[in-house]
C-alpha positions in Angstrom: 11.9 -0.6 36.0 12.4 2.4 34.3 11.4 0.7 31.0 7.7 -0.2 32.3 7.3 3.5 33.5 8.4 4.4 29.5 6.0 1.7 28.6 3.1 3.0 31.1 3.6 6.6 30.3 2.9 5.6 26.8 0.3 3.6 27.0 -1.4 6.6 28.7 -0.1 9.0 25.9 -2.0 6.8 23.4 -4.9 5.4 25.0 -6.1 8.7 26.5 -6.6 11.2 23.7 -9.1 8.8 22.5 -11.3 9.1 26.2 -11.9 12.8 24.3 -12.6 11.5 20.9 -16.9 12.0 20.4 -18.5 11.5 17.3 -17.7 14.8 15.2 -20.7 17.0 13.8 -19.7 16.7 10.5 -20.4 13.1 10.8 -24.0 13.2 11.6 -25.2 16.1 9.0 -28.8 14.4 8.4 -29.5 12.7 11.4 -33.3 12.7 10.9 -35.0 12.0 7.6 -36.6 15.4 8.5 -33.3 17.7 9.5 -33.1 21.1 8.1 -30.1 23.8 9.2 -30.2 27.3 9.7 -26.9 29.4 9.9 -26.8 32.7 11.3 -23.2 34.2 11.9 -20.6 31.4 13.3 -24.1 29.3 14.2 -25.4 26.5 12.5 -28.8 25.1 14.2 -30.0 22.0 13.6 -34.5 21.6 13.4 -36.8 19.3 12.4 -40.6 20.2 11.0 -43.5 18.2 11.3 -45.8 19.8 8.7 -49.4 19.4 10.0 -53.0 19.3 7.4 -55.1 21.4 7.4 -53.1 23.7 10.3 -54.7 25.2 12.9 -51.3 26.7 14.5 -47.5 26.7 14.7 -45.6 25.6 17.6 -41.6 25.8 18.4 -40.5 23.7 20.4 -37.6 24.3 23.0 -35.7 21.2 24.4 -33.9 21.4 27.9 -30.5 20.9 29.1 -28.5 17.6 27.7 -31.2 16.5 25.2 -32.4 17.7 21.8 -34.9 17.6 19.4 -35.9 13.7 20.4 -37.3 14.6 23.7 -40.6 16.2 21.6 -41.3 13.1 19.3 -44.1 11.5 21.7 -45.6 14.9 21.7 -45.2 15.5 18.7 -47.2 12.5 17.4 -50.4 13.6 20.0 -50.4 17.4 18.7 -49.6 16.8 14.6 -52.3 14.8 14.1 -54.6 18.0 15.7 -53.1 20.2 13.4 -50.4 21.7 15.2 -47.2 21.8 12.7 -44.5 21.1 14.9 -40.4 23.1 14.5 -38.2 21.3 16.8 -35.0 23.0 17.2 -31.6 22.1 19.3 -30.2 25.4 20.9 -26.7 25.7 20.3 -24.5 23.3 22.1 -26.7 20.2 21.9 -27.8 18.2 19.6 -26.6 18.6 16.1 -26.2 22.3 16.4 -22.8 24.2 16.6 -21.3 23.3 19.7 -21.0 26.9 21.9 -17.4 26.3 22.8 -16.5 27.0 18.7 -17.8 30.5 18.5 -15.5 33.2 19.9 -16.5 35.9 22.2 -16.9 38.4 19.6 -18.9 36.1 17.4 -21.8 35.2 20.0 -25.0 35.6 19.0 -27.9 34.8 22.0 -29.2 31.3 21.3 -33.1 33.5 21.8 -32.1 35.8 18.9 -31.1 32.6 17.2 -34.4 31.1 17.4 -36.3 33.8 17.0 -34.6 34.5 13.5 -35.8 31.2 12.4 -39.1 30.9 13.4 -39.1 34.3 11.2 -37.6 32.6 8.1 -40.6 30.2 8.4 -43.5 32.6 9.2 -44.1 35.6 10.5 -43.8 35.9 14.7 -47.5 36.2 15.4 -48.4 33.2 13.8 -46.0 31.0 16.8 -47.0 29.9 19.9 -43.7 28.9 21.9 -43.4 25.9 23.9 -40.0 25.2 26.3 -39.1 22.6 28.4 -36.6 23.4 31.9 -33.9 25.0 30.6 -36.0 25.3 27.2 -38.8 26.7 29.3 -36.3 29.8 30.5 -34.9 30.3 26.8 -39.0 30.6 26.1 -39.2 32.7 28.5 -37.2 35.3 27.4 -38.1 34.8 23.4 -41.9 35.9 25.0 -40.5 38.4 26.7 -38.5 39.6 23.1 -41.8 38.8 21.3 -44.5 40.2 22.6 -47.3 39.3 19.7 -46.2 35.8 19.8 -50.2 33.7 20.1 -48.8 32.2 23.1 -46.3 30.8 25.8 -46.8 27.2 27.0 -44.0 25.6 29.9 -43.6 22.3 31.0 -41.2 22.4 34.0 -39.4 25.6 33.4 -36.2 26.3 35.3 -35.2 30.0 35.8 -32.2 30.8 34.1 -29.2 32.8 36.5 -26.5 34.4 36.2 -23.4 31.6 36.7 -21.5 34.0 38.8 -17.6 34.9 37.7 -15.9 31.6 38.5 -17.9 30.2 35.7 -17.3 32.9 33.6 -13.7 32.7 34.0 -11.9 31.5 30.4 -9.4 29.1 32.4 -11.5 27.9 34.6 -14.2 26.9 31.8 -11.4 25.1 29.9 -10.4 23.5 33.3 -13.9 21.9 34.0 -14.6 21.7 30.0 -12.0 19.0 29.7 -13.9 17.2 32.6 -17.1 17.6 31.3 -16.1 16.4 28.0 -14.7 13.3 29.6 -18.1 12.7 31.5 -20.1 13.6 28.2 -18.2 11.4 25.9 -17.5 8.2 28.0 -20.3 7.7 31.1 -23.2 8.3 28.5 -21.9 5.0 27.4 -22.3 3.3 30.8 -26.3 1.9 29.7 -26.9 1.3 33.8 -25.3 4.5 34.9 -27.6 6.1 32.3 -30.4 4.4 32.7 -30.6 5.5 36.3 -30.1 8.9 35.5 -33.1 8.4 33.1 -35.4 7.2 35.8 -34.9 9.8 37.9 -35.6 12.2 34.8 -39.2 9.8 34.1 -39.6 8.8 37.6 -41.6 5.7 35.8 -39.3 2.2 35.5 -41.4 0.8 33.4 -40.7 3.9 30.6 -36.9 3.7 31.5 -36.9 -0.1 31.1 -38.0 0.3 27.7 -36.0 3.5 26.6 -33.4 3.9 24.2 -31.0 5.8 25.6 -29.0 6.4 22.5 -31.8 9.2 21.8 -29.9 10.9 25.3 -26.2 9.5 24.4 -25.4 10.0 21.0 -25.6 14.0 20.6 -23.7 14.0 23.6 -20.7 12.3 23.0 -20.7 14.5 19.7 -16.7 16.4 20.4 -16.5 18.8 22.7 -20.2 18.4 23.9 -19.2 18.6 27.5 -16.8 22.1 27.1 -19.4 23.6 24.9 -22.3 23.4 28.2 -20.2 24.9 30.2 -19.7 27.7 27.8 -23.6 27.9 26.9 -24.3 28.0 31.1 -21.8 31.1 31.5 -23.2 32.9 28.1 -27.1 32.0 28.3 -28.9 35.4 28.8 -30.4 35.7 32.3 -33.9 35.7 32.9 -35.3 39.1 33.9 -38.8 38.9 35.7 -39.4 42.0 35.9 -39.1 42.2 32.0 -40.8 38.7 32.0 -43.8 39.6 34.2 -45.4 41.8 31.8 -45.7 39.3 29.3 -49.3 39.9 28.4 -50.0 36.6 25.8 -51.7 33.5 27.4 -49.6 31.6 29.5 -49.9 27.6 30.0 -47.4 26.3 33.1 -47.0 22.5 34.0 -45.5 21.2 36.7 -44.5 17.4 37.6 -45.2 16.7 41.6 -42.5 14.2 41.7 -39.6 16.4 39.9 -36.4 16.1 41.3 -34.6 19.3 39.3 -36.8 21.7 40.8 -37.4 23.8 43.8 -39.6 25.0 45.6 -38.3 28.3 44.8 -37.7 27.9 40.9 -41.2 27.0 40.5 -42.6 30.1 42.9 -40.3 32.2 40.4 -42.3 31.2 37.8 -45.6 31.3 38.8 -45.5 34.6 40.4 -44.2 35.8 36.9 -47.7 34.3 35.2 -50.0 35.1 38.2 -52.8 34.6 35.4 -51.6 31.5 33.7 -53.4 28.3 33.0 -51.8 25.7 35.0 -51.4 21.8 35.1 -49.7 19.2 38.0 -48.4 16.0 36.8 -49.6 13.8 39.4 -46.7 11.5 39.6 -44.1 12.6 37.2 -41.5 13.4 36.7 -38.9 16.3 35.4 -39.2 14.8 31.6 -43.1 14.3 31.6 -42.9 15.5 28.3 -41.5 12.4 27.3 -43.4 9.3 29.5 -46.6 12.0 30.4 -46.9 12.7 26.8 -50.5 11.8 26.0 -51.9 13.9 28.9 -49.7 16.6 28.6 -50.7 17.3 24.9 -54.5 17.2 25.7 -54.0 19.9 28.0 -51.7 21.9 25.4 -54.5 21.7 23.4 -57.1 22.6 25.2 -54.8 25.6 26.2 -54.5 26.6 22.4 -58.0 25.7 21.5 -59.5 28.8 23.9 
């Protein structure tokens, strides 16, 4: 008996330290034909430039929460081709950036500051029009708020950004609920129905999610320590002020998705009393990543917004 406990106990000791083995940065240094870095401090951001003819403006372009720079791609195709050069960027912690939970306290630097640095080593800030998505949307947000001559501010269903509360905040308890989330970043983005469900509640459209290749969601996140490093980024992101926020006075483009299953009510009254004189656009029918499935109509409104 007390032989199969040894041999139980070791099995365990073996088998699970690879459950928390993801695929390690290093590994994936040009994971697009098109990936450039920027480092700033203890940060290394990953970004991706689609260089339009004949260019009429410059858009960055702010993913949400779990994806990264593949979640622009269908948009990206509809607003290059109209002369809109494209700088997709992964905000630290997703991606191929440097994942949040490797940077010490005293190293932090905001992911906004981040961004805004780089669209400065590319052109100067008044040349930029900024366009986020949910939790991309509330980074943009502030970045408006930072940048005030910035030619614009565009949101496809933004989600405020709050403050986590202390619990979250709390060093052990991120490490505690870190290990978790690593385990449910690195091994049930493998699970292709599990995932695939989860995407169709994101698209709200089966015949998208059918088709999908979900490695484009999976494979930054089972990058190593992808799971800790969210729950780090959630109790570090900088809050979203909107009282700061409301006197953004650049022109303002806001779409929502009627069938969106991430936001409330509330989030999206948040946001639209902030921008009482935006433009603004309903996706009839979609869903919280319209940007992806909704892409086609989505861009002809963008550019009808930047064309005015």
């Amino acid at each position: 008996m007390t032989k199969k406990i040894t041999a139980v106990l070791l099995a365990i000791f073996i088998v699970l330290p690879t459950l928390f083995i993801g695929v390690n940065a290093e590994d994936t240094q040009k994971p697009f034909e098109n990936s450039e870095y920027y480092t700033q401090g203890k940060y290394t951001l990953h970004y991706r430039v689609f260089k339009a003819e004949n260019e009429k403006g410059k858009i960055m372009m702010i993913h949400g929460f779990a994806l990264s720079t593949h979640t622009w791609e269908p948009m990206v195709a509809e607003l290059l081709p109209e002369g809109y050069t494209c700088v997709l960027v992964d905000l630290p912690g997703f991606g191929y950036s440097t994942r949040e939970s490797d940077v010490a306290e005293e190293d932090v630097i905001p992911r906004e500051e981040l961004v805004i640095n780089l669209m400065k080593t590319i052109a100067p800030i008044n040349e930029w029009s900024v366009l986020g998505h949910s939790m991309g949307g509330g980074v943009a947000m502030n970045i408006a708020a930072m940048e005030p001559t910035l030619k614009s501010l565009m949101l496809i269903c933004p989600c405020p950004i709050t403050d986590v509360g202390d619990m979250m905040k709390n060093p052990t308890m991120l490490k505690i609920m870190g290990t978790m989330a690593n385990f449910i970043f690195e091994n049930l983005t493998k699970i292709d129905p599990l995932l695939r469900m989860v995407a169709y509640m994101a698209f709200m459209d089966w015949d998208f999610t059918k088709g999908y290749d979900l490695d484009k969601i999976a494979v930054p996140l089972q990058i190593k320590n992808t799971g800790y490093s969210n729950m780090v980024t959630s109790a570090r992101a900088m809050v979203n002020d909107f009282e700061k926020i409301s006197k953004v006075d650049m022109p303002v483009l806001i779409v929502q998705a009627d069938k969106d299953l991430i936001l409330t009510a509330d989030m999206k009254q948040t946001v639209a009393k902030a921008f009482p004189h935006a433009a603004n656009y309903l996706v009839e029918g979609g869903g919280h990543m319209c940007e992806e499935n909704r892409a086609e109509e989505i861009s002809a409104q963008v550019l009808e917004f930047l064309a005015k």
